[in-house]
N, C-alpha and C positions, 0 to 999 in steps of 0.2 A: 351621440352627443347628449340625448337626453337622460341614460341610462348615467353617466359621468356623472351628469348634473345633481341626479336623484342621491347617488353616492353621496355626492360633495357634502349634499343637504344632510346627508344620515350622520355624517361624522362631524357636521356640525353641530348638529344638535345633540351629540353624543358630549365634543369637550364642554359646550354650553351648558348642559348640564351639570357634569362633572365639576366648571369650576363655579358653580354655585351654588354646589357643597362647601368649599373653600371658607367661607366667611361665617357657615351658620353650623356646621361638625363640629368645633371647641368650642360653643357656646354650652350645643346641645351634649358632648361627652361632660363639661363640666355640672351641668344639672343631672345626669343619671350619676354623680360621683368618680370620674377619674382624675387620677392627680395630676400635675401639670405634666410631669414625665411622660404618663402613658399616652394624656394626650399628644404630644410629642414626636410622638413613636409611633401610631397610628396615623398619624398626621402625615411623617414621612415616608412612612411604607411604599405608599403610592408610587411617588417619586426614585422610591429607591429600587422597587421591580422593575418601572418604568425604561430606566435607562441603562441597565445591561439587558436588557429583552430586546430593547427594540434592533440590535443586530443579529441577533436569534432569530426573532420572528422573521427578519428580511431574508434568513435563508427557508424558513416553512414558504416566505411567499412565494420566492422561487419554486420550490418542490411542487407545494398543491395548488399553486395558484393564486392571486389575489385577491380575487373575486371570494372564496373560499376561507383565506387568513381574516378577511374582514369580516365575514360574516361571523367566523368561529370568537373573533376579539368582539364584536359587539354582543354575543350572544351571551360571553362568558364575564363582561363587563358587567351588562345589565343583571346575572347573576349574584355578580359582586353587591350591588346596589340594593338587591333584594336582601342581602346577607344582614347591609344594614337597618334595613325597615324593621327587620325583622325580629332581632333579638337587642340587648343591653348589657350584654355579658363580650368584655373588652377581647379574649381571645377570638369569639365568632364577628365582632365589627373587624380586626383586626384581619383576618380571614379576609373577608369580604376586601376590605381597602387593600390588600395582596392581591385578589383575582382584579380586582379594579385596575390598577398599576401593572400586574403582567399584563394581560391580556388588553389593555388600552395599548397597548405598544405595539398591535397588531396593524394600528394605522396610526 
């Protein structure tokens, strides 16, 4: 039960974080210079790996495991996130909010 618990906690602080990107990503895409479009389009990626994945990933979870799908989605999310700390060049944020959105759909 406590192992469940500790899960619970990780993927809650996983969307916690994620959705509060939500409000401060098109502020800050608009000060490095993208135009409403792009912002747009990076804004939606997320959402749009998000939900043809998540029946994909529900067959990896069967195959390897749950235990294993989650780790691999929060590991490759948190990558995502790094993607955006990192650079200001709209293909590699773009990037990033793609691994964010597949790989969040791991749970």
């Amino acid at each position: 039960m406590q192992k469940l618990l500790i899960l619970f906690l990780i993927i809650y602080i996983l969307y916690f974080s994620s959705s509060m990107l939500i409000p401060i990503l098109p502020l800050y895409f608009k000060i490095i210079g993208f135009t409403p479009l792009l912002i747009g389009i990076v804004m939606g990626v997320l959402g749009l790996m998000r939900a043809p994945l998540t029946l994909v990933t529900g067959v990896f979870a069967d195959a390897l495991g749950k235990r294993r799908t989650i780790i691999l989605g929060a590991l490759f999310s948190a990558a995502g996130v790094l993607l955006l700390l990192l650079k200001s060049v709209a293909l590699i944020i773009t990037g990033g909010r793609i691994l964010m959105g597949g790989f969040s759909a791991h749970f």
